[in-house]
Structures are given as structure tokens and as C-alpha cells.
C-alpha positions as CSV (number, residue, x, y, z in Angstrom):
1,X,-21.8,-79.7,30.0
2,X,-22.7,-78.2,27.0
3,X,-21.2,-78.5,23.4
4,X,-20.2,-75.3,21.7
5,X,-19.1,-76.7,18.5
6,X,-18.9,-79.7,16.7
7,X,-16.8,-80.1,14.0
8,X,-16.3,-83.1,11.8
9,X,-12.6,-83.6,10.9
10,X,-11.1,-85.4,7.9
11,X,-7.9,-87.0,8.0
12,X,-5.9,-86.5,4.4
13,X,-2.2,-86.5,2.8
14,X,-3.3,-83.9,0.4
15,X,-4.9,-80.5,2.9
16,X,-5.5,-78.7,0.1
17,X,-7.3,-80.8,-2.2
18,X,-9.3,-82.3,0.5
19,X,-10.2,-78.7,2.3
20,X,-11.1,-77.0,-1.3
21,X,-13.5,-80.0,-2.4
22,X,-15.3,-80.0,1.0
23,X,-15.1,-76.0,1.0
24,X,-16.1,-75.9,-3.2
25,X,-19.2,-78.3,-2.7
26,X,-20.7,-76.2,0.2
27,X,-20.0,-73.1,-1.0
28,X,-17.6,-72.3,2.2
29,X,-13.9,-71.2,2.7
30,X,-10.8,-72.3,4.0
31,X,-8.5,-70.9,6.6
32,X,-5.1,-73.0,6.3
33,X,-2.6,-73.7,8.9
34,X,0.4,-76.0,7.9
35,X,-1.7,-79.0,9.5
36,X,-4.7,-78.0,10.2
37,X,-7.2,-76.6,7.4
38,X,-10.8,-75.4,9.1
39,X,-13.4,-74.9,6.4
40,X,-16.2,-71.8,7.0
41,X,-19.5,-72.5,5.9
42,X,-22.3,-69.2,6.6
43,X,-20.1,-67.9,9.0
44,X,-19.2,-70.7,11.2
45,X,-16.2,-73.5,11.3
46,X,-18.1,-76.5,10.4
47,X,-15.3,-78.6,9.3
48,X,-11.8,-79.3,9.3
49,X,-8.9,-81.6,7.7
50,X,-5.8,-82.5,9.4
51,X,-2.5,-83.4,8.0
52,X,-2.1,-87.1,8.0
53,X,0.5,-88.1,6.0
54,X,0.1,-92.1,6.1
55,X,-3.3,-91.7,5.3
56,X,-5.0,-94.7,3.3
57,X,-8.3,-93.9,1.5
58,X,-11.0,-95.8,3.0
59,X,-12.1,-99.0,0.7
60,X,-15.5,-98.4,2.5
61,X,-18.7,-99.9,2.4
62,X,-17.0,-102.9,1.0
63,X,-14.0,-102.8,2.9
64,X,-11.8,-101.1,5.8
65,X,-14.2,-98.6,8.2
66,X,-14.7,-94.6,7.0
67,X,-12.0,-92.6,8.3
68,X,-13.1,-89.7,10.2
69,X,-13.6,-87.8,13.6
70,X,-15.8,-85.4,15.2
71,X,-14.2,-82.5,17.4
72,X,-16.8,-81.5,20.2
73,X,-15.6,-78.2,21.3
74,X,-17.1,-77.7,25.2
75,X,-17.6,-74.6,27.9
76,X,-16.4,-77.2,31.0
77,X,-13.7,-79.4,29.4
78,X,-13.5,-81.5,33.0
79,X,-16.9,-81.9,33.2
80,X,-17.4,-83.2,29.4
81,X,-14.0,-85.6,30.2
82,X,-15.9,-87.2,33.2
83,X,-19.0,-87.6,30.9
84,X,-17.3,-89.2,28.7
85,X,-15.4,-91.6,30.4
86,X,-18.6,-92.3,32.5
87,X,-20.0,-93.4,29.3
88,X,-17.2,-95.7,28.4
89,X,-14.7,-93.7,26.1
90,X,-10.9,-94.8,26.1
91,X,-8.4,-91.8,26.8
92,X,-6.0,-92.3,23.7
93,X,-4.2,-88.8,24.0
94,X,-3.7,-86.6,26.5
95,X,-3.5,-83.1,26.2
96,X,-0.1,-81.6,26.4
97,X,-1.3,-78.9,28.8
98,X,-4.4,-78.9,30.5
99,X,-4.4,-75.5,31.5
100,X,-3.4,-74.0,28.1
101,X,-5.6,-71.6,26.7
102,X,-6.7,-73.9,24.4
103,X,-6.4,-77.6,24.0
104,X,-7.4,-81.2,22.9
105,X,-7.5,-85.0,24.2
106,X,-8.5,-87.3,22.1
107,X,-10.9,-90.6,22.8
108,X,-12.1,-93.4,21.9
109,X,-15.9,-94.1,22.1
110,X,-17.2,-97.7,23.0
111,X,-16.6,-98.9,19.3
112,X,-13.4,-97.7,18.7
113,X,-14.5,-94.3,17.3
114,X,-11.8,-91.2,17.5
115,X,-13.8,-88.0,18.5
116,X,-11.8,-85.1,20.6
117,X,-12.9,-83.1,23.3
118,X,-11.7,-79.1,22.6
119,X,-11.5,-76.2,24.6
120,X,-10.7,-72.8,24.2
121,X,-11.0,-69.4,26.1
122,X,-12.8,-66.5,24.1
């Protein structure tokens, strides 16, 4: 298995304040879709925020956990899925169609921990 891509995702009610201050303070862009805003840094998608309309701002280190997840895009989507479970991650979302060009199930690590395993076809 090797990862293509990671991406760290935040979760936010507002995607367009939340995708300009992370694309403002490291000098990147934003390419908006009505949930899904992927910021551009030096050429490259390095991170995203998804629409998440309950969202509840993390009262962190003091309080309730950060609120994040990383996106780990893969070339052999089975292969990274066997890994992963092998390792103790929790399926907590299928993907709607596994043999869509591209495509997402999301986990949970050992902790608790959201990440998703992508794919897509160049």
C-alpha cells in the first residue's frame, strides 16, 4: 500500500471562513464545492474543510478533544482497508460504491480517531 495524499480535514459550520483563514495564513487558495472546500498550498491540496453544520468549537486543551480528521488518499484502496483493520480501526461508514471512480470509507483508529481512506482514478 502506499499513500498518495494526506490531507487533514476540518469540520466547520462556516466553509468559508474556516477555508479562507487556513488558505490566508499559508499563503494557499481555495477551490469550493457546496460541502467540501479543498485548500491548495504550492501546488498541492493539502487541506480541506467539510460542511458540518452541528459543529461545536472544540473547548480544547482544557476541555472536549480537537475536532479533526486526516484523509489518506491510497493507489490499492483494498489493500490499505485490510491494513487498517489489521491494525485495529473500526469501519464507521461505508462507501456508497466501492467501484466508483472515486470514493471514501470512513474509520475509526484504536482511540476513537476519524481518518478516511480515499481513492480515486487519474
Amino acid at each position: 500500500m502506499k499513500i498518495t495524499r494526506q490531507i487533514t480535514v476540518f469540520d466547520a459550520a462556516d466553509m468559508d471562513a474556516e477555508s479562507a483563514f487556513w488558505a490566508g495564513l499559508l499563503d494557499g487558495t481555495v477551490e469550493a464545492d457546496d460541502d467540501w472546500h479543498s485548500i491548495w498550498i504550492n501546488g498541492e491540496k493539502r487541506y480541506a474543510v467539510q460542511l458540518a453544520p452541528d459543529h461545536v468549537a472544540p473547548e480544547w486543551p482544557a476541555g472536549t478533544p480537537q475536532q479533526l480528521h486526516v484523509d489518506l488518499h491510497v493507489d490499492d484502496f483494498q489493500a490499505a482497508h485490510e491494513k487498517a483493520m489489521s491494525l485495529g480501526a473500526r469501519l464507521l461508514q461505508p462507501a456508497e460504491n466501492l467501484s466508483a471512480p472515486e470514493g471514501f470509507q470512513v474509520y475509526a483508529d484504536p482511540a476513537g480517531h476519524p481518518f478516511c481512506l480515499c481513492w480515486e482514478t487519474s
